[in-house]
MIKE-84613 format. One record per residue: residue in one letter; x, y, z of N, C-alpha, C in turn. Coordinates in steps of 0.001 Angstrom, whole numbers, padded with zeros to 6 digits, always signed. Each point is the difference from the previous one (the first is absolute). Layout:
N
AXYZXYZXYZ/...
***
This chain:
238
X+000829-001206+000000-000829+001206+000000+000858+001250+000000/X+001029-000325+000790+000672+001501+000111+000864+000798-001055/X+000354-001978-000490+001048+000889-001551-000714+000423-000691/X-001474-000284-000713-000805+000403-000683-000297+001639+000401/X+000104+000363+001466-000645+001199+000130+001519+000927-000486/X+000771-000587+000158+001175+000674-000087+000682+000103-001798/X-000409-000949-000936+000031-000385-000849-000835+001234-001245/X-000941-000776+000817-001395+001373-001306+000086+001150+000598/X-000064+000461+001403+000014+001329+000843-001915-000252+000199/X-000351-000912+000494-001172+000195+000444-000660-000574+001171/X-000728+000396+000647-000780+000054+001393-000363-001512+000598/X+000136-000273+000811-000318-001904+000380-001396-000057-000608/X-001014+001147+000546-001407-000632-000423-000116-000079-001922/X+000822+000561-000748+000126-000121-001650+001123-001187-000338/X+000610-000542+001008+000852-001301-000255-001241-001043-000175/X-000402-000447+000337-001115-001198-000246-000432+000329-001452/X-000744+000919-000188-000617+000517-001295+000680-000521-001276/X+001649+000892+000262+000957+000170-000878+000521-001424-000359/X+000127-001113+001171+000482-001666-000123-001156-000380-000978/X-001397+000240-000098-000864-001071-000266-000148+000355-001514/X+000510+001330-000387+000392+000686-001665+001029-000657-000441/X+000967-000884+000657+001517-000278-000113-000412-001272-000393/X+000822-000469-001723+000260-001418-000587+000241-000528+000659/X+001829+000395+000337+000718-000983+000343+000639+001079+001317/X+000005-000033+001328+000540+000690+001042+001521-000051-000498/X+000729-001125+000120+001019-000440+000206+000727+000871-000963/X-000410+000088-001070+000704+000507-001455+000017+001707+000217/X-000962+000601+000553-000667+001292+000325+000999+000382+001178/X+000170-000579+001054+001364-000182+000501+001413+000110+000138/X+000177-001383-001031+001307+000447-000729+000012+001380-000810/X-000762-000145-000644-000047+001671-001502+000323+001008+001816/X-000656+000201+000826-000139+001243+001014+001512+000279+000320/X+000653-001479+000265+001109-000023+000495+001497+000199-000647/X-000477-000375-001360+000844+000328-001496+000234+001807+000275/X-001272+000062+000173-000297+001649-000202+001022+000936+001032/X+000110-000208+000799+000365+000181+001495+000999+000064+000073/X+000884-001155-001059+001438-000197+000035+000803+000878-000947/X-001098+000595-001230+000586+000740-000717-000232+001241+000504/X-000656+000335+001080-000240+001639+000534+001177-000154+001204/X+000580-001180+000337+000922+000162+000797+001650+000102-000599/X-000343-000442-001464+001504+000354-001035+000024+001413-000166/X-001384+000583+000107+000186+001802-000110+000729+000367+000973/X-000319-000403+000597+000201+000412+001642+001078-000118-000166/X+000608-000846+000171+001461-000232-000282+001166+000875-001037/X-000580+000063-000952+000412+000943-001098-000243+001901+000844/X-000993-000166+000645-000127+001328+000360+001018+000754+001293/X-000102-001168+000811+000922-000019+001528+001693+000330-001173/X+000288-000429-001047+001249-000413-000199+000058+001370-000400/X-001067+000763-000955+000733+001057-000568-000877+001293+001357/X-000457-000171+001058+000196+000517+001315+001388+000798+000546/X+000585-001425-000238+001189-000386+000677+001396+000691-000897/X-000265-000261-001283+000750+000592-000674-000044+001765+000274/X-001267+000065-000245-000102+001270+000109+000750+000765+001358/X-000094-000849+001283+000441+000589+001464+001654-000213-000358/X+000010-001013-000441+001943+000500+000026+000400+001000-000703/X-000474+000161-001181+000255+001333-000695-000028+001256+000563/X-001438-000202+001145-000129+001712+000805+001248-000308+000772/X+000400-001218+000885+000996-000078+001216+001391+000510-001143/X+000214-000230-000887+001507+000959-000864-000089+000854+000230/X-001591+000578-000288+000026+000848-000323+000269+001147+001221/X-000266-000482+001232-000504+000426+000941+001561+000515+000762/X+000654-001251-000375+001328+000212+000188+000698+000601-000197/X+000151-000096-001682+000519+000968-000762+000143+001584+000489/X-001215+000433+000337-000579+001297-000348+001002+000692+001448/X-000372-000879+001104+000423-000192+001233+001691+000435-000358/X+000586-001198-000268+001137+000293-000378+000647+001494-000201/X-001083+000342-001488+000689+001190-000520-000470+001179+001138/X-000919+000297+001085-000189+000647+001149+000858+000184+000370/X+001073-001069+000586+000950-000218+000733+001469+000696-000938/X+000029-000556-000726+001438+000497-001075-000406+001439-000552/X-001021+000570-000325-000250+001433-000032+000107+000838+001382/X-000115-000716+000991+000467+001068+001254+001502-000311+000380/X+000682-000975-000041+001221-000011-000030+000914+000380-001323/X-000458+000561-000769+000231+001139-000990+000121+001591+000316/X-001201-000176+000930-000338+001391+000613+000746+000349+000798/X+000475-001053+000755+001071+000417+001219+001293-000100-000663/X+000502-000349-000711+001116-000028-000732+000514+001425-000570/X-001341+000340-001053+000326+001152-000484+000094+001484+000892/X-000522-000163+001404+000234+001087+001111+001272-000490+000717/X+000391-001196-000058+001190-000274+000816+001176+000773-000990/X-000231-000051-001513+000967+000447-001071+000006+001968+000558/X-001186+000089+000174-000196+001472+000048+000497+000470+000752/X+000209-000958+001343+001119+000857+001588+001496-000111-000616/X+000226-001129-000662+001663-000313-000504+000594+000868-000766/X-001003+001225-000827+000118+000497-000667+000546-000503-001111/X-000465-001430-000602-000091-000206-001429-001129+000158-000802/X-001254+000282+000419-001443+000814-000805-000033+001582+000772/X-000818+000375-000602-000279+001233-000241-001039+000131+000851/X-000308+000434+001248-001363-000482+000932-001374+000615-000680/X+000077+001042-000753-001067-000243-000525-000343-001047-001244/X+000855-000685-000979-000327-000892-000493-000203-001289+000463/X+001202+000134+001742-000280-001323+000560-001899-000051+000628/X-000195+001054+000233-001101+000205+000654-001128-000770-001306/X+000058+000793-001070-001233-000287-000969+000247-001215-000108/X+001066-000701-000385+000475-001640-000810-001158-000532+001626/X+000682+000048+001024-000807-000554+001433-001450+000149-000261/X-000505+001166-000140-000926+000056-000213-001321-001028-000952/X+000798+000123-001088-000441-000889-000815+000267-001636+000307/X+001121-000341+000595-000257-000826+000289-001280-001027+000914/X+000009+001408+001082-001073-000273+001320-001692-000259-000972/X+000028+000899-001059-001244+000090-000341-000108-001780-000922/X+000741+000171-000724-000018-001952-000765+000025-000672+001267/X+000658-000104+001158-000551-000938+001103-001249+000249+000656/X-000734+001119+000047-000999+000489+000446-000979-001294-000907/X+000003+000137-001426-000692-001064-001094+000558-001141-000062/X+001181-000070+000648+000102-001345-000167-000692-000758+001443/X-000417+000432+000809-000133-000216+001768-001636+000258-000459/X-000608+000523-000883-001489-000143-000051-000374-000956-001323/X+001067-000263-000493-000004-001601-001191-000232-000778+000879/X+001195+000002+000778+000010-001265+001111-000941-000437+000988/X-000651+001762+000270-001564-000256+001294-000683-001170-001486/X-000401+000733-001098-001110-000587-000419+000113-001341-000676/X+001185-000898-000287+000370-001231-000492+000010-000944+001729/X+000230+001178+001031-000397-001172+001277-001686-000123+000526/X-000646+000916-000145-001101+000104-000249-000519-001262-000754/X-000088+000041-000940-000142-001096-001284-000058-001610+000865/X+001900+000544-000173+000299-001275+000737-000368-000826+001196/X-000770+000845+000569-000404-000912+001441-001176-000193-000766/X-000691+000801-000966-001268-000341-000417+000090-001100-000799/X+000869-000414-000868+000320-000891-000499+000484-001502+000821/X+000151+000372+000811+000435-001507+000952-001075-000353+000812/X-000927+000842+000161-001181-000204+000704-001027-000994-000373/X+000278+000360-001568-001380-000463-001130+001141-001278-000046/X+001233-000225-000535+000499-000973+000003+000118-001093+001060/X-000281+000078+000931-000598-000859+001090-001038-000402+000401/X-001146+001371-000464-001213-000420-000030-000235-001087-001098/X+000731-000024-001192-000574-000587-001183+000838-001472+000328/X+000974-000252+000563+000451-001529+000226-000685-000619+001326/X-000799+001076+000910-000380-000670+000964-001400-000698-000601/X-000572+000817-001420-001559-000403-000719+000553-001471-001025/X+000641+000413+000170+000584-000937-001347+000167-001348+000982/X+000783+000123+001136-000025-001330+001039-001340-000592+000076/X-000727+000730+000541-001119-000225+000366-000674-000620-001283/X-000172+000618-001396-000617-000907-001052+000766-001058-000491/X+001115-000107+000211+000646-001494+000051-000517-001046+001006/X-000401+000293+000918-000545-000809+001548-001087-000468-000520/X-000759+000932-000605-001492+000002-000306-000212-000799-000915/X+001178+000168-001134-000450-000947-001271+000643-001483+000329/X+001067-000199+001052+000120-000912+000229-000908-000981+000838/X-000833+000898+000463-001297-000906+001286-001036-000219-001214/X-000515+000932-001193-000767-000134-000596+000166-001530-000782/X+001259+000047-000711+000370-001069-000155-000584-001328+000031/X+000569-000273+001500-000178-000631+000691-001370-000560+000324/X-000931+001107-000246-001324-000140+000296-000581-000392-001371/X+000429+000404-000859-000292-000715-001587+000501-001480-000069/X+001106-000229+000577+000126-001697-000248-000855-000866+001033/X-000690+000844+001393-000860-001239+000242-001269+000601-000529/X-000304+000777-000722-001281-000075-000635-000244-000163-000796/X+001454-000342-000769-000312-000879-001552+000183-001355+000772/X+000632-000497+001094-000303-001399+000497-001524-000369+000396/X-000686+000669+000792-001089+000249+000045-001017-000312-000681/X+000436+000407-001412-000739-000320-000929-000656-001129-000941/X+002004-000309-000005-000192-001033-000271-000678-001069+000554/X-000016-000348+001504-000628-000848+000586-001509+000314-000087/X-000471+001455+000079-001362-000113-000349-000685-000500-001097/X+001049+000549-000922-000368-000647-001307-000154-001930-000278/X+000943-000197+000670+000360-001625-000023-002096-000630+000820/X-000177+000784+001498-000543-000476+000482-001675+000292-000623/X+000151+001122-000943-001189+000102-001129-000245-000911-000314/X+000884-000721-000786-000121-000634-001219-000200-001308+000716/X+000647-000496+001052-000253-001009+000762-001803-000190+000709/X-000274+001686+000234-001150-000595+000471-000985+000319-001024/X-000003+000588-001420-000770-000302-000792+000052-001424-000356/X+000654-000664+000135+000180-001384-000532-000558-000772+000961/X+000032+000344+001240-000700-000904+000974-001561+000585-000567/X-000047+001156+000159-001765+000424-000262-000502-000339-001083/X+000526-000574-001334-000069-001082-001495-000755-000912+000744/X+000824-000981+000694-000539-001307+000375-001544-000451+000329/X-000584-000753-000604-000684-000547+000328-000359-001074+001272/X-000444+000827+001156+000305-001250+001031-001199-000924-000155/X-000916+000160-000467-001198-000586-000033+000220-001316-000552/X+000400+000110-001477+000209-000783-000861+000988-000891+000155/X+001011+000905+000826+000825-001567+000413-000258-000183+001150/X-000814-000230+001351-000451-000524+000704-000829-001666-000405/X-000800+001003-001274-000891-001311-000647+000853-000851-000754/X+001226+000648-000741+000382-001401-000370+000727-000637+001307/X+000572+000487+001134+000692-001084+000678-001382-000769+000674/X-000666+000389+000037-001508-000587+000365-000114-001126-000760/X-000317+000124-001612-000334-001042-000633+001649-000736-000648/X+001474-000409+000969+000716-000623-000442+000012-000784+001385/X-000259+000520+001410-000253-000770+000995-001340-001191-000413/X-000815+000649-000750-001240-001042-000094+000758-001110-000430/X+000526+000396-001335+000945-000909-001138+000620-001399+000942/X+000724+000947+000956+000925-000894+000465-000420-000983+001191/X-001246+000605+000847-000717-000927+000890-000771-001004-001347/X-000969+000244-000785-000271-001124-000841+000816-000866-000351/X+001391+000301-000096+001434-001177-000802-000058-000811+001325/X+000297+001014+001094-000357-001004+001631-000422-000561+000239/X-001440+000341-000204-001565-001378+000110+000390-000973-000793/X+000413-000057-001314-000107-000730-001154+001423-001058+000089/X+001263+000337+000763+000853-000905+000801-000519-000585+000527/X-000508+000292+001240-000415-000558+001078-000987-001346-000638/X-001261+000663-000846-000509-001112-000082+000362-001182-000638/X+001173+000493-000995+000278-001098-000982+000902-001471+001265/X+000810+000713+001139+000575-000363+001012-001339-000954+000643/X-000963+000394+000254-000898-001146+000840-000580-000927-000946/X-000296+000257-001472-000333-000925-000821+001305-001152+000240/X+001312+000277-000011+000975-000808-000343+000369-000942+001551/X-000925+000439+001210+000332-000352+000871-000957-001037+000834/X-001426+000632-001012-000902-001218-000351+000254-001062-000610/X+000449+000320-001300+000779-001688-000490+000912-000399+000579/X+000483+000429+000498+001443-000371+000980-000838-001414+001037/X-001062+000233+000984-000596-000417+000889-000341-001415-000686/X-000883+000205-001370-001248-001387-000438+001702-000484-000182/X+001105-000170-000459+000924-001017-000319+000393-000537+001331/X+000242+000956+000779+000383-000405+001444-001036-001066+000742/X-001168-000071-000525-001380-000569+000816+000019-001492-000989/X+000918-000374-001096-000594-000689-000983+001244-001141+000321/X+001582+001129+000593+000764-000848+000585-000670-000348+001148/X+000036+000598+000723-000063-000640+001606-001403-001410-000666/X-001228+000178-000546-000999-001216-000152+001007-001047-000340/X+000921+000399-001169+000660-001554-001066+001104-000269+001686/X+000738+000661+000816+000651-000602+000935-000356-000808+001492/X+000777-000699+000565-000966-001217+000975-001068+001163+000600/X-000569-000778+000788-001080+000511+000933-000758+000801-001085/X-000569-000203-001264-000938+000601-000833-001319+000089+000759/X-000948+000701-000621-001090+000246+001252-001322-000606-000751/X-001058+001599-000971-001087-001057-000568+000785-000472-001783/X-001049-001081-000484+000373-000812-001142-001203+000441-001129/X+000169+000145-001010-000777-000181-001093-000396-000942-001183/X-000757-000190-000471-000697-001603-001031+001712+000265-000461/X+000258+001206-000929+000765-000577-000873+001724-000447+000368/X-000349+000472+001396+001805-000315+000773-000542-001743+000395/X-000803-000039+000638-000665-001249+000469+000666-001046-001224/X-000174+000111-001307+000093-000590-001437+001033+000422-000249/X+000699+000470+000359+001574-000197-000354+000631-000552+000746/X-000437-000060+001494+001103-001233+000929-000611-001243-000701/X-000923-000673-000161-000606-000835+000131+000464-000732-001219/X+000577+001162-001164+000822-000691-001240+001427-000574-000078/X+000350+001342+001183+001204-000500+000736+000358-001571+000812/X-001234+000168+000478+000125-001349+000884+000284-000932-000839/X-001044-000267-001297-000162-001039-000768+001531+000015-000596/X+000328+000326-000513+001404+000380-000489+000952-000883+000889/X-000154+000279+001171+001403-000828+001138-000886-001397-000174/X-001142+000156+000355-000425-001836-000097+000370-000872-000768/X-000222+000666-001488+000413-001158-001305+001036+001072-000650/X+000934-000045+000181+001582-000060-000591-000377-000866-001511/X+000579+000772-000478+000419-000752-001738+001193-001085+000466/
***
């Protein structure tokens, strides 16, 4: 929320508004922050020729200074000539004179190039202490653009994930696992029974041994007529 207010230059309650007009945030973002970086190359370009500019007054400032100083030790020179009696005291006087007056201009060069100059170092500190500060700024902004293009991405991921859950048909596949459980209990029944049919015949063979072995129990006409052929058989031998 905040880079945005800081970004467009607008009010928290017009941030909502302004997001829900916005394609793509992330991109709107970056472009803000692109932007930001090239108003901070001005900046840069501007602090430099600031700066240029303050050393030039500080020569200058010097300079001027300087010649203050070497125009009054001119001045005293040419009156020291004037007691020795090698000038002429009234020419030593005027040459002095003139000298005092070029230091007079050179000592109000110098007020107004220091003037400058503190004015110039002022703004030059003000402008690297702004310039810090929008380096800080674009570096947190940054920062705040890579988790809100992370952000995104995961929202985006979890869109698409839950449009895909909201596709599904739960109905429809309820009913088919419905009708493959039927499927598979009918294959169940239909084991099972084939299992007691086979366990029924299993029994009448078991019941047909135990009759044909000793201790047989009841007899029928046609078993009756088969011992009885038997018998005859052991009686008369061929």
């Amino acid at each position: 929320m905040s880079i945005f207010k800081r970004l467009f230059g607008i009010g928290s309650a017009e941030v909502n508004s302004a997001l829900d007009k916005l394609e793509d945030p992330v991109k709107m973002t970056e472009q803000g922050i692109r932007d930001l970086k090239q108003d901070l190359t001005k900046s840069m370009q501007g602090l430099a020729e600031v700066k240029a500019l303050t050393i030039r007054t500080r020569k200058e400032y010097e300079s001027n200074k300087d010649k203050a100083e070497e125009y009054e030790r001119k001045a005293i020179l040419l009156l020291q000539k004037a007691e020795s009696g090698q000038l002429v005291p009234e020419e030593a006087d005027r040459l002095a004179s003139e000298c005092l007056s070029k230091k007079e201009q050179a000592m109000t060069a110098a007020q107004t190039h220091h003037k400058m100059l503190s004015q110039n170092e002022g703004q030059v500190a003000k402008m690297e202490q702004n310039i810090q500060s929008l380096k800080s700024q674009i570096s947190k902004w940054e920062n705040e653009a890579k988790t809100l293009k992370a952000r995104a991405k995961v929202s985006e991921a979890s869109a698409k994930l839950n449009k895909t859950l909201a596709n599904v048909d739960s109905s429809s596949t309820i009913n088919l696992l419905e009708r493959m459980k039927q499927k598979v209990e009918e294959k169940e029944a239909l084991a099972e029974s084939y299992g007691d049919i086979a366990s029924l015949e299993t029994s009448v063979d078991d019941e047909i041994n135990k009759a044909i072995g000793p201790g047989t129990g009841n007899s029928t006409p046609q078993l009756e007529a088969l011992k009885a052929k038997l018998k005859l058989n052991q009686n008369n031998p061929e």
